[in-house]
C-alpha positions as CSV (number, residue, x, y, z in Angstrom):
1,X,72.5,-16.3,283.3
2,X,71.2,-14.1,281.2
3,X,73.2,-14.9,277.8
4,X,73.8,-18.8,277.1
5,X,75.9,-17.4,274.2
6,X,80.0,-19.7,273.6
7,X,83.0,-19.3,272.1
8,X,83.6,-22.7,271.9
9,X,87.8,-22.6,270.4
10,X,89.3,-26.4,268.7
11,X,85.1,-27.0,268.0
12,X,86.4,-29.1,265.1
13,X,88.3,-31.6,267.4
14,X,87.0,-34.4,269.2
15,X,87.0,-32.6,273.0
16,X,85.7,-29.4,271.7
17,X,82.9,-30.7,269.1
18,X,81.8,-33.1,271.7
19,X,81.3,-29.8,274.2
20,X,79.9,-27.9,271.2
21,X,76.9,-30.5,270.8
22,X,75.9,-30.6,274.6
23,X,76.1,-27.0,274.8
24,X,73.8,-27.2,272.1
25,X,71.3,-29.7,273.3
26,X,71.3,-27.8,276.2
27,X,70.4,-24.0,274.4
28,X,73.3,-22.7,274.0
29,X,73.8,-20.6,271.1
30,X,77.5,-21.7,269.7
31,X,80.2,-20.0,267.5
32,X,83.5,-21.8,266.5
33,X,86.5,-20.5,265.4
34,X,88.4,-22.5,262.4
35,X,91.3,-21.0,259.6
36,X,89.5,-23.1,256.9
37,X,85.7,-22.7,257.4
38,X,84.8,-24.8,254.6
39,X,86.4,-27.9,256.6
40,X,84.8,-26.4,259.7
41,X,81.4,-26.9,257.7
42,X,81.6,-29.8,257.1
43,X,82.3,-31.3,260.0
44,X,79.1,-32.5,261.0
45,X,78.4,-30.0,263.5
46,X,74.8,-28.6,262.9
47,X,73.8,-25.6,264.6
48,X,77.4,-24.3,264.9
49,X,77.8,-20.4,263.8
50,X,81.5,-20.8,262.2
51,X,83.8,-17.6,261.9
52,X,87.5,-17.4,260.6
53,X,90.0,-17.0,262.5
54,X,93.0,-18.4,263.9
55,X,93.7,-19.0,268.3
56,X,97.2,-17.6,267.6
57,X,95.6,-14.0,267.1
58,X,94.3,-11.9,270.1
59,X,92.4,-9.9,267.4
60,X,91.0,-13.0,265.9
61,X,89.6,-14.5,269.3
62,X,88.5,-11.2,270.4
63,X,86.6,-10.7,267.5
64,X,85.1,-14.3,267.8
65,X,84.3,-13.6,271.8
66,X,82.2,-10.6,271.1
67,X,79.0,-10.7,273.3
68,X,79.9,-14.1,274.9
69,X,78.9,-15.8,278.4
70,X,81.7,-18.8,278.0
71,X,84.6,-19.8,275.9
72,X,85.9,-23.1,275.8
73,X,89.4,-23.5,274.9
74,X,89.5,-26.8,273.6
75,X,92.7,-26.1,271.3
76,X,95.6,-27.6,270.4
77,X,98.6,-27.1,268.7
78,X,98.1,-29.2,265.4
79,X,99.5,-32.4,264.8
80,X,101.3,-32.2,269.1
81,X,103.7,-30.1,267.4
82,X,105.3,-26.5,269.2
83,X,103.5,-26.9,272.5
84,X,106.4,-24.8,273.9
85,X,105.6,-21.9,271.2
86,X,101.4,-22.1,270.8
87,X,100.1,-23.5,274.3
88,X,100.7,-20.2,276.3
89,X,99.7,-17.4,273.7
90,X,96.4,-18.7,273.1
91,X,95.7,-19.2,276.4
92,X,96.7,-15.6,276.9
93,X,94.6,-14.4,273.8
94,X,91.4,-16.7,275.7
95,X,91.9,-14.8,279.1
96,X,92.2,-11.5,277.3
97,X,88.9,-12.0,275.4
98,X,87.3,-13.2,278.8
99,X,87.9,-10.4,280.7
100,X,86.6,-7.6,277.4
101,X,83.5,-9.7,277.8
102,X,83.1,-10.7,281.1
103,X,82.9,-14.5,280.7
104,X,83.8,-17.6,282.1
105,X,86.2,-19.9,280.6
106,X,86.0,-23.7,280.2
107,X,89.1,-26.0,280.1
108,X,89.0,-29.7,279.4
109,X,91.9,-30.6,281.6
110,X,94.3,-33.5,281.6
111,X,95.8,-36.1,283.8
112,X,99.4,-34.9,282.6
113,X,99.7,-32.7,284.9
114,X,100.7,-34.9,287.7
115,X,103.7,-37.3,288.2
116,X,101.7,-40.7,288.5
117,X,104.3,-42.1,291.1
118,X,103.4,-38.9,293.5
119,X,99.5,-38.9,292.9
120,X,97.6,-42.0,292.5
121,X,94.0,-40.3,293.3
122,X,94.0,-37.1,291.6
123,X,92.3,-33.9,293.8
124,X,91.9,-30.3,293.0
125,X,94.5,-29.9,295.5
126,X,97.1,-32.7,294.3
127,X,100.6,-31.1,293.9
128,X,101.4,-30.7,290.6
129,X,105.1,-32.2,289.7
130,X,105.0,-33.4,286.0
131,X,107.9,-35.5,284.4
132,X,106.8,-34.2,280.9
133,X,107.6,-31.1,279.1
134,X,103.6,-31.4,277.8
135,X,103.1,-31.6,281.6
136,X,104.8,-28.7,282.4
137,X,103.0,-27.0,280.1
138,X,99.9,-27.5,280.6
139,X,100.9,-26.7,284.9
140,X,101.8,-23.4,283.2
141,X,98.5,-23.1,281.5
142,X,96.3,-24.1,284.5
143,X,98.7,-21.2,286.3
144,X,97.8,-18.6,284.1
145,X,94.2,-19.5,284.8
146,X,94.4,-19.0,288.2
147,X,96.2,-15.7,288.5
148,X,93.2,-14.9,285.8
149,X,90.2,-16.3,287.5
150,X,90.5,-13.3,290.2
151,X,88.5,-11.2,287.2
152,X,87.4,-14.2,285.1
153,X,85.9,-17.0,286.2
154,X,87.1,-20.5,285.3
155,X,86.2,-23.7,285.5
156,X,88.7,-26.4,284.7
157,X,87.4,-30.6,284.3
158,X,90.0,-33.3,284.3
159,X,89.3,-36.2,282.9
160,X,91.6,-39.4,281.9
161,X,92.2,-40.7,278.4
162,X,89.5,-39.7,275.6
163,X,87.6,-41.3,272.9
164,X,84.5,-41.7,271.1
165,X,82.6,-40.4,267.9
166,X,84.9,-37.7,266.5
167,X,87.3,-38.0,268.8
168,X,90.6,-37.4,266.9
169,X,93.8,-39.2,268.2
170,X,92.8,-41.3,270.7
171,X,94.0,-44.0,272.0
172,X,91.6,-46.4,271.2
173,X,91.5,-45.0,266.9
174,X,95.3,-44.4,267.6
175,X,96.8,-47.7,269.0
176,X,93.9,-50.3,270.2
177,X,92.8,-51.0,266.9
178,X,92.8,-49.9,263.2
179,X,90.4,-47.0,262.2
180,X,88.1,-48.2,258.4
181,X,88.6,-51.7,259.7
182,X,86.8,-55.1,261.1
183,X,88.4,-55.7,264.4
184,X,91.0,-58.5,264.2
185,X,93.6,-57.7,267.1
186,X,93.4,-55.4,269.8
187,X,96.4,-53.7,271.3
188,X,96.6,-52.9,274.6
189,X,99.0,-50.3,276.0
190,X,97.8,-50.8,279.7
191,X,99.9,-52.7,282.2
192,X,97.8,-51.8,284.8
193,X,94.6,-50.0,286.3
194,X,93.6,-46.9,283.8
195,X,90.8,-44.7,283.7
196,X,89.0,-43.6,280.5
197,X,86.2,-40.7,279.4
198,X,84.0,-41.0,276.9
199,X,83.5,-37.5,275.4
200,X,79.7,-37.5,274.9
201,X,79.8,-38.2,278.4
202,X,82.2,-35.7,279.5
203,X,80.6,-33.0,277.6
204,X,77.4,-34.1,279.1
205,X,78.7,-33.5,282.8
206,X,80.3,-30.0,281.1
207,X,76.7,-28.5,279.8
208,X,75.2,-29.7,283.1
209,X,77.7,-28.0,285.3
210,X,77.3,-24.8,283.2
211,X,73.6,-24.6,284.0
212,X,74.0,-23.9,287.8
213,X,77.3,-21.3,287.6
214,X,76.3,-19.4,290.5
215,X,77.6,-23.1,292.6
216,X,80.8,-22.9,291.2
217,X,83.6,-21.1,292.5
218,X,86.2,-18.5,290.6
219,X,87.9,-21.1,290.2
220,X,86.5,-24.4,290.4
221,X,88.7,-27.6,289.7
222,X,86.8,-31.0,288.9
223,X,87.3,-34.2,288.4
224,X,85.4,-36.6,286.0
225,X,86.6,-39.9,286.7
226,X,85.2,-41.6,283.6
227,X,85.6,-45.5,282.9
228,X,88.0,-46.8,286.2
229,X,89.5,-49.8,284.1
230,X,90.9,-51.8,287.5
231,X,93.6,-54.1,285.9
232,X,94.2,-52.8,282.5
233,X,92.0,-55.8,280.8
234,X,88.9,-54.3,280.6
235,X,88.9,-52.0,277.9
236,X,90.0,-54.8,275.5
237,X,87.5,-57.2,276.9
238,X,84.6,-54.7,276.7
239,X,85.6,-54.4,272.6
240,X,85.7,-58.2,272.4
241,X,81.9,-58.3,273.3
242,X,81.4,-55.6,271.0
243,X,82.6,-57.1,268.2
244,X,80.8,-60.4,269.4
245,X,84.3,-62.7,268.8
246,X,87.3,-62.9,270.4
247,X,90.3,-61.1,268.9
248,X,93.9,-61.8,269.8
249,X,95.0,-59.4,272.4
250,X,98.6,-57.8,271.9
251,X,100.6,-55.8,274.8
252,X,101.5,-52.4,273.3
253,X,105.2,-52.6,272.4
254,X,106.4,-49.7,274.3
255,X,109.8,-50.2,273.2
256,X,109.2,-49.6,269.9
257,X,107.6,-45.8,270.7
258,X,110.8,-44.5,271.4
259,X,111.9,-45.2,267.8
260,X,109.2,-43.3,265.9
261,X,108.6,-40.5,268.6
262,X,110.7,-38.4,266.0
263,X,109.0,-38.8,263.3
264,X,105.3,-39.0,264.8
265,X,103.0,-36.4,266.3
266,X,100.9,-39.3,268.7
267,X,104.2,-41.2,269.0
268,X,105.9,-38.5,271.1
269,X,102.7,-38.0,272.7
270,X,102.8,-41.7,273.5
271,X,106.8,-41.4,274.7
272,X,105.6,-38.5,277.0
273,X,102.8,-40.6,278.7
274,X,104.2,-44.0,279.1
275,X,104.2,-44.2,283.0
276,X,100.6,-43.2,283.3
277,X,99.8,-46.3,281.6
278,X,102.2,-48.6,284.0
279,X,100.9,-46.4,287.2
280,X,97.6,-46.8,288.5
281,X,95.9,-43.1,288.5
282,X,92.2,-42.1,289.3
283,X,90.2,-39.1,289.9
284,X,88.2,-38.1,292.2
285,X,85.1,-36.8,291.3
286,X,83.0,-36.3,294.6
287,X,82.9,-32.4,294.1
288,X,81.3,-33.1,290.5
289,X,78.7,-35.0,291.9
290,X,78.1,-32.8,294.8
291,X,77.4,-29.7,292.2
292,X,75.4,-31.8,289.1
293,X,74.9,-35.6,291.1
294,X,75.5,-38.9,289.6
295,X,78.8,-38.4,286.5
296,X,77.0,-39.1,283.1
297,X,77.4,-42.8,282.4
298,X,77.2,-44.5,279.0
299,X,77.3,-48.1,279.2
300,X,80.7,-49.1,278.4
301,X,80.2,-51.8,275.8
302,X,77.4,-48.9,274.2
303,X,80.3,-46.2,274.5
304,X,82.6,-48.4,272.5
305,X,80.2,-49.2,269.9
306,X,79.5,-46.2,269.7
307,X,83.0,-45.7,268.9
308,X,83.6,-48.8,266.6
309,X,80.9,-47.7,264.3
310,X,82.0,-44.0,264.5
311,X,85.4,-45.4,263.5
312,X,84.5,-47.3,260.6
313,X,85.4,-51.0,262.7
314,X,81.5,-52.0,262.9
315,X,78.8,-51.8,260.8
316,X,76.0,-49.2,262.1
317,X,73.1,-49.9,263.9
318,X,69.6,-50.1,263.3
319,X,68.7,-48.9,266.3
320,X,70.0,-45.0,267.9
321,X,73.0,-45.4,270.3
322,X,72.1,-44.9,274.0
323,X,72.0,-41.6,275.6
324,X,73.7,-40.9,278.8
325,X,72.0,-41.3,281.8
């Protein structure tokens, strides 16, 4: 590659600044796209060449992509709100910008694409038969990506559930526990095996799978399979450790979800995705490790401390978090 030059689109949200920094670490130069750059700036994303500009405008993305080897479209409609209206024009205004510039796009893909009672071990070949509209949706997406990748290439990694520093909306900030707070319950929306990523770790396996494009295929489907939580307990008995006392542990009252859905971006979200938390799902991430070897691994109880801190639930330590191996 002669040009380690990204568009990296949603660089302000957890996903996207999490790929942003390993791009970075690994000599990438890295532009993001925000409306409000002074929020953009101050983000915490050193390094990061900020232009205005929304993912809603072709001419806005085009203008961004100029020159570039990669975009990653880490973007979201705000607040889980229009996915029916936003998802499929930016994608569209992505490819478009792709093909003026000849680069390869990068999609952090998602578990909601499958129906977890059809697919328990998630392939690049699994069939694709969603129960959600998001699920749809993003089938539609990954669609339009493949009818593109016959002039662009793409390379699309699935991972499970998200969180870490930065990430926004996660489960763990979102439901486990309370965000600016000491740990004093845990909730846990699991009812059975669950599989987690830990951003730094995912965009670790990204950056590393980027530096040897001429293995990947038009377009190449991966797996990261993350943090295989076997029964669901885990997850909350990993944060126990880490906050070195046990807290009471709470089932998630999924009940209750349906009642603010309508008045809460995560809740719907939440409504959407109930049976991948009571269906075991995995992914299988053997083609990952053929193309970069062993998936970056954080220790989990270093992941979530990591995360705690990040989150405002622990005090920060004295000593730098771990690196992934």
């Amino acid at each position: 590659m002669t040009k380690k030059i990204a568009l990296v689109l949603g660089a302000t949200g957890g996903v996207g600044s999490a790929i942003a920094r390993a791009l970075l670490r690994h000599g990438w130069a890295v532009r993001g796209m925000a409306r409000n750059l002074e929020t953009a700036r101050a983000c915490g994303l050193a390094g990061v060449d900020w232009l205005s500009g929304d993912a809603m405008q072709a001419q806005d993305v085009a203008r961004a992509a100029k020159g570039v080897a990669l975009i990653v479209h880490a973007v979201n409609p705000p607040n889980y709100r229009n996915w029916d209206k936003l998802v499929l024009p930016m994608i569209d205004n992505t490819i478009a910008a792709a093909r003026a510039n000849g680069a390869r796009i990068m999609l952090p893909g998602t578990i909601y694409n499958f129906d977890p009672a059809e697919v328990s071990l998630i392939r690049s070949d699994s069939p694709q038969r969603p129960r959600s509209v998001k699920g749809r949706i993003r089938v539609k997406l990954e669609e339009r990506l493949r009818a593109a990748s016959a002039d662009v290439p793409v390379l699309i990694l699935r991972a499970g559930d998200f969180y870490g520093p930065d990430a926004r909306s996660s489960w763990l900030s979102e439901a486990m526990v309370q965000k600016g707070k000491p740990v004093k319950r845990i909730i846990n929306p699991a009812r059975t095996c669950h599989t987690w990523a830990y951003l730094p770790d995912l965009a670790e396996a990204t950056a590393r799978l980027l530096e040897v494009p001429e293995r990947l295929s038009d377009f190449e489907v991966l797996q990261f399979s993350g943090y295989d939580d076997p029964d669901g307990q885990q997850m909350a008995q990993a944060l126990q450790r880490v906050v070195g006392h046990k807290v009471p542990v709470w089932r998630f009252p999924w009940w209750a979800v349906k009642l603010v859905a309508p008045f809460w971006g995560f809740g719907r979200e939440m409504a959407e995705v109930a049976p991948h938390w009571h269906t075991p799902m995995r992914l299988d991430n053997s083609r990952l490790e053929v193309l970069i070897g062993p998936e970056p691994r954080t220790a989990l109880d270093d992941s979530l401390r990591a995360s705690l801190i990040d989150m405002g639930c622990l005090r920060p330590e004295t000593l730098p978090a771990p690196q992934a191996a």
